[in-house]
N, C-alpha and C positions, 0 to 999 in steps of 0.2 A: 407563444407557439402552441400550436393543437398539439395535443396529448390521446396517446392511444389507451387501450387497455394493459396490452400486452409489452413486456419487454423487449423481444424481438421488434416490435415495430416501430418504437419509441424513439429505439439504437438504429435505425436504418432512417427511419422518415422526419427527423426532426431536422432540421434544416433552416441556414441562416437566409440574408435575402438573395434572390437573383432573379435574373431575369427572366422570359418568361420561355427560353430556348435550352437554357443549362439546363440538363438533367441529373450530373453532378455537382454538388457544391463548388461553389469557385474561392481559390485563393484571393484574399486581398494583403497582394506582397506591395505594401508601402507603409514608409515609417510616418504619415502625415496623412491631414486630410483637408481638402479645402473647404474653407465658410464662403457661404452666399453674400457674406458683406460684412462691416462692421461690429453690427448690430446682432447679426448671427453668430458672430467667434465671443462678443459678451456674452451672449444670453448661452453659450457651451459653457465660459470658465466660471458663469456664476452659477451652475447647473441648474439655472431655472428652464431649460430646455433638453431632451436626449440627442445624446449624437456622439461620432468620435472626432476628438481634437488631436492626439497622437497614439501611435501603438504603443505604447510604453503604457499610456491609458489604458484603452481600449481597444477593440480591432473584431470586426465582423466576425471573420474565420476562429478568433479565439474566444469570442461569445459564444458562437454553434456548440464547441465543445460546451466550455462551463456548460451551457442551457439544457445540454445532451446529459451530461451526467449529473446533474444537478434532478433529470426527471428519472434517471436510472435510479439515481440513490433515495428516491423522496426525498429530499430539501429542499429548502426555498429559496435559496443561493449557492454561487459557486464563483474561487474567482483560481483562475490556474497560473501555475510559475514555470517557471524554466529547468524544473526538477523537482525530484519528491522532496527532496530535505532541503527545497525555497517554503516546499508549504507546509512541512510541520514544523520548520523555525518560524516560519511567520504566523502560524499558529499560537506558537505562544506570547513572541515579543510582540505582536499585534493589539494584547491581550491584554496582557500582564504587563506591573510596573515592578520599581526596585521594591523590594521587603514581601514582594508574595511568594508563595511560595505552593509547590509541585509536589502532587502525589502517584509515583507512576508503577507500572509494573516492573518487575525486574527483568523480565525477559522482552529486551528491547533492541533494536539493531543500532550495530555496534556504532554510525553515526550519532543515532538519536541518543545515547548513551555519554558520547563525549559531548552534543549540547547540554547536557544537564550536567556537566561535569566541569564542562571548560571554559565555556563561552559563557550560557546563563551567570554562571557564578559573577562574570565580571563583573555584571549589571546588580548584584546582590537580589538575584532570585535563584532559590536554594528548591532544593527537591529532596523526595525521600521515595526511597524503592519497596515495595513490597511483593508477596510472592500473590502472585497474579489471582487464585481465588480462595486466597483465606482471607473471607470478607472483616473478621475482627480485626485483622491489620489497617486494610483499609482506612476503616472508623478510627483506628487508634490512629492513625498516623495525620491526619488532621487537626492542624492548626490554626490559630484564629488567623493567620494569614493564608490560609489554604483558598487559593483559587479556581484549581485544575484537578482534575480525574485524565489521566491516560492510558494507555493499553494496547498493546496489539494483539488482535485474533486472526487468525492463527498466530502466534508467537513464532520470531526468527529466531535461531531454527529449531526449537526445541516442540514446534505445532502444539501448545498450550495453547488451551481456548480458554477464552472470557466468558465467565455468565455472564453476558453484557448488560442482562435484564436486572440481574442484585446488584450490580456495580452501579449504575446508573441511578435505581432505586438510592442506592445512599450518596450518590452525588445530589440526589436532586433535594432529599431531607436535608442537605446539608448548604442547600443554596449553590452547589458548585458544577461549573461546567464539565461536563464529558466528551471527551477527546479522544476518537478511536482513528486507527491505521488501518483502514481496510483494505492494506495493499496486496495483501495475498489472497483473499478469497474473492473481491470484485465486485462490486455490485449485484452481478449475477449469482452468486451463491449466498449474499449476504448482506441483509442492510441494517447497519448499527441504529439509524435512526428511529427504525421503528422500537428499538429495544432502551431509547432512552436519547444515545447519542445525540447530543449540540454541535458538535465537530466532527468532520470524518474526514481525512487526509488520505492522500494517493500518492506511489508514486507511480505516475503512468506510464514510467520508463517498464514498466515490467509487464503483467498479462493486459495492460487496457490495450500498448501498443502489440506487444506480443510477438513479434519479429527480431527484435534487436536494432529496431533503425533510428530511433529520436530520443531522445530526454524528455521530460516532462514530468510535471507534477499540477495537483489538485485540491482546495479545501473546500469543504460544500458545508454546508451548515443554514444556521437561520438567518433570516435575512439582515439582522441589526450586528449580527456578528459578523458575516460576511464583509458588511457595509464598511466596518472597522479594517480587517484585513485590505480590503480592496486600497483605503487612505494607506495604510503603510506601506504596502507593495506598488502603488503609482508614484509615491515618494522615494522608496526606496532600490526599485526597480527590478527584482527577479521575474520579470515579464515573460509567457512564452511568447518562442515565435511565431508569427500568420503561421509556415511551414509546418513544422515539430504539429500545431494544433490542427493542422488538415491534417495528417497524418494521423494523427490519435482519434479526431473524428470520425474517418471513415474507419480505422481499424477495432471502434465501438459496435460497428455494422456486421462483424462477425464473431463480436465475443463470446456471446453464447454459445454458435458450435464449435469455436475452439473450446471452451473452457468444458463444454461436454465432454471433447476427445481427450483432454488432459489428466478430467477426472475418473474417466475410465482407463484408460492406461496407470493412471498413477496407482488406482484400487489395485491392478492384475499385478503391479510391478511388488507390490505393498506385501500383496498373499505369498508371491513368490518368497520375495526374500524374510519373512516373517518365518519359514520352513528350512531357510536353507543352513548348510552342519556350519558354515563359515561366519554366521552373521548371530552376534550375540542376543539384538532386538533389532525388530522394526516400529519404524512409528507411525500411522497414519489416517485424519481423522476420524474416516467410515469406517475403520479396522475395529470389531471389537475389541480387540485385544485391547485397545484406546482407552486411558484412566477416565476420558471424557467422552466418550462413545454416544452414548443417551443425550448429553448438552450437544454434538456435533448433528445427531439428526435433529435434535430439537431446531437449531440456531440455522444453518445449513442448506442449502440445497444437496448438494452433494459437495466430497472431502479435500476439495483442488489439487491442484498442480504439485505438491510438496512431498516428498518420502525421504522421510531419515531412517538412516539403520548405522548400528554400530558394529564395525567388521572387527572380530577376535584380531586379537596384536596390535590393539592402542596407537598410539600417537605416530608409528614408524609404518604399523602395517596399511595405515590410512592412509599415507604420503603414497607408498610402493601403491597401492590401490591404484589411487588415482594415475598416475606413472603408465600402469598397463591398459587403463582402457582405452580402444581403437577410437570408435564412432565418437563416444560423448563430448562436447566440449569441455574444455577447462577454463572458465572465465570469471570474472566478475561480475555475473548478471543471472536473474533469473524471471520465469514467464515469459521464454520464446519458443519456437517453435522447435527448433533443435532441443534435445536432451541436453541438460549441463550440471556436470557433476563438483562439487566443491567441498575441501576440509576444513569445518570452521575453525578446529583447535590451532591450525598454522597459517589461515590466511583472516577471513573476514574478526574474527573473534581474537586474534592473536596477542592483541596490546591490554586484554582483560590479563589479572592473576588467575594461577588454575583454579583458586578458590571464587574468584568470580565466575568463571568459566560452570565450575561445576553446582554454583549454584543455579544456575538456569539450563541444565540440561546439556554442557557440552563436554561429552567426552571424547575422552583422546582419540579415541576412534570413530570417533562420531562423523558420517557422510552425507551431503544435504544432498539432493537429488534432486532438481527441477525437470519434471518428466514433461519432458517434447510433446510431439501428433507424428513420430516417426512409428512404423508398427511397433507393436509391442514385442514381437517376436525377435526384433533387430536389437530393441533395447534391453530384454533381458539377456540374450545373447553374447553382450559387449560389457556386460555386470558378471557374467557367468565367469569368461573367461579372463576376464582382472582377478575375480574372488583364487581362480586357481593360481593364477601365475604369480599371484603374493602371496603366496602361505609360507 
């Protein structure tokens, strides 16, 4: 596919085939494809020929994706599933066999947390956690079976950033892959690969689609790796759908000015509540106030979608919190368009010990805030009068 310079035109004009009348891309909703003969359906299953044989395989409308964010993110490949955590499980078991063994960050979402806890284990591939940029840990904590580096930048929900460029740096001294989650900054604020990354996972259920309307997920990487991945997920099947992949295609067509408006709203919301008598901290990554401030302009375009703060009166006054506000949502989802407010201590985070809990930033009080494109005036507004009505 032709490749522009710009990211803006890359996310709008990259496009799969059609004919020569469609000026939008078209869905191909079929689960099959027919061969010209014999001779043609061999020379597909021996892949000495390109083509699609079934969507579980392949599928036009979900190549455009891959091939769309695969040029977003610089890599060479991209193969996408039917949700984020099809593609950083298949990130790893794709990968890795029994006896290797994970080195990851500790501040990880609370999925990714029970793979490495529940499910890996059964297959006797073991991990170990470290705190996200004390590089000696890092180094220590590899083992001659050590296969993987993983991380997520921005960190759920405690917005820890990765020096992705030191981390990387001793994965690569060490012969070992790097595996980042770039689900919350996006391509457009952030591309792990140029700082090292072999791996980078999506889940495009959040800012790529950005609405709240489809599932999805994404691994993009080098192309020998991808290559792998692609054998295990046509085997094993977490395929997206044609649909869900129209969908996240075209909704790549305006991520940049969404993720503009988010990032701007998210700073004003960040200042606000960083000043206010109710709010013990704010977190937010363009915030000065940020332990990582200097690494967020460095890494960053600007500081996304994400604002934590911690409301005085702990684990009750954060429940009551949420309780009062009018507008926000209360959901299990973040990067739409609507505002959506969430407690990690009682919901997403709840089946950690508090001692787990607080080693990665979550306190009892602690409020994630996925700041919407509604005005900013509406949103601090409907923060304002929760903060009072729970004291």
């Amino acid at each position: 596919m032709k490749t522009y310079k710009n990211f803006e035109t890359n996310a709008i004009r990259t496009q799969t085939e059609r004919s020569k009348r469609e000026h939008s891309s078209p869905m191909f909703m079929t689960s099959s494809f027919i061969f010209n003969d014999a001779e043609h359906a061999k020379a597909l299953f021996a892949d000495e020929v390109e083509g699609d044989i079934y969507s579980r395989f392949s599928n036009p409308t979900v190549r455009e994706f891959e091939e769309k964010m695969s040029i977003l993110e610089e890599t060479e490949d991209g193969f996408a599933t039917a949700s984020g955590m099809a593609a950083v499980y298949a990130s790893f078991v794709a990968l890795l066999k029994s006896g290797d063994h994970i080195v990851s960050s500790r501040a990880i979402f609370g999925s990714t947390h029970k793979v490495f806890t529940q499910i890996l284990t059964k297959f006797n591939i073991t991990s170990t956690y470290v705190d996200l940029n004390d590089f000696d840990a890092w180094e220590n904590a590899i083992q001659d079976n050590t296969k993987m580096f993983f991380c997520e930048s921005p960190s759920n929900p405690g917005l820890e950033l990765a020096d992705m460029k030191k981390i990387g740096e001793i994965a690569k001294k060490n012969n070992l892959l790097f595996n980042v989650d770039n689900c919350f900054a996006t391509p457009y604020l952030q591309r792990p690969a140029y700082y090292g990354a072999d791996l980078i996972t999506h889940s495009a259920t959040k800012f790529i689609d950005g609405q709240g309307r489809v599932v999805g997920g994404v691994v993009l990487g080098k192309k020998e790796l991808i290559s792998e991945i692609r054998t295990f997920c046509r085997s094993t099947g977490p395929s997206l759908s044609p649909f869900n992949a129209w969908v996240l295609s075209k909704s790549l067509e305006t991520l940049s000015v969404r993720m503009e408006k988010h990032c701007d709203n998210a700073l004003r919301l960040a200042k606000y509540l960083e000043l206010h008598p109710e709010v013990e901290s704010a977190r937010y990554p363009f915030l000065p106030s940020h332990p990582q401030y200097e690494l967020a302009k460095k890494q960053m375009r600007l500081g996304g979608g994400l604002v934590t703060f911690i409301v005085k009166g702990g684990y009750e006054r954060g429940k009551t919190f949420l309780n009062n506000l009018k507008m926000f949502s209360h959901t299990a989802n973040l990067g739409d368009t609507r505002t959506i407010a969430t407690h990690p201590a009682s919901t997403t985070h709840a089946k950690l010990t508090e001692k787990e809990r607080q080693a990665v930033g979550i306190e009892p009080g602690l409020i994630r805030v996925s700041v919407g494109l509604e005005h900013i005036e509406d949103i601090i507004a409907d923060i304002e009068q929760a903060l009072d009505k729970s004291k």
